[in-house]
N, C-alpha and C positions, 0 to 999 in steps of 0.2 A: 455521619462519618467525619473522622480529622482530617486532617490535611495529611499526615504521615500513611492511616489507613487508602488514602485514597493513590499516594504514588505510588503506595509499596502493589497497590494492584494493577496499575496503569502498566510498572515497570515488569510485573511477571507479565499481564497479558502480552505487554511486548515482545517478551525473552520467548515465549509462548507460538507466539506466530513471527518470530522471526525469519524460521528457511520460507517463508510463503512471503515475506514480505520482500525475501533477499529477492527471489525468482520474481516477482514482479517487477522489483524495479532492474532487475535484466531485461526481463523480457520490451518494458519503458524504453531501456536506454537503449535496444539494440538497434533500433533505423539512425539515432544519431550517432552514434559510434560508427558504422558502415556507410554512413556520408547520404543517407537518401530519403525519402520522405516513407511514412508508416505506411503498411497496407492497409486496405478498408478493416480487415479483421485487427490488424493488430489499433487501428484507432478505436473499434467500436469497445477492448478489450480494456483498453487503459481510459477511455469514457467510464466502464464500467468497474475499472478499479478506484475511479475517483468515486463517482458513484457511492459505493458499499462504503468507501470511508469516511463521504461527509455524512453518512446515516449511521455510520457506528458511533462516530463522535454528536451527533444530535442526540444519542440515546442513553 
């Protein structure tokens, strides 16, 4: 693959999971926006969003 093949698919997969990506990082930024520390759920959540994406980008 070129270098042109490879953004032009990087940038649709982006454009692709964008509303999922938007709502995550809401969901991320909402204990510090509201001044407090994350619940257990919402840490174990965003563990796991980090997670799936250092494994998307490994792959």
């Amino acid at each position: 693959m070129n270098y042109v093949s490879i953004a032009v698919s990087a940038i649709e997969a982006l454009a692709q999971a964008a509303p999922v990506i938007i709502d995550d990082i809401r969901k991320i930024l909402a204990p510090i926006k509201e001044g407090r520390e994350p619940t257990a759920e919402e840490w174990d959540a965003a563990q796991a969003a980090l997670d799936a994406a250092n494994a998307a980008v490994q792959n």
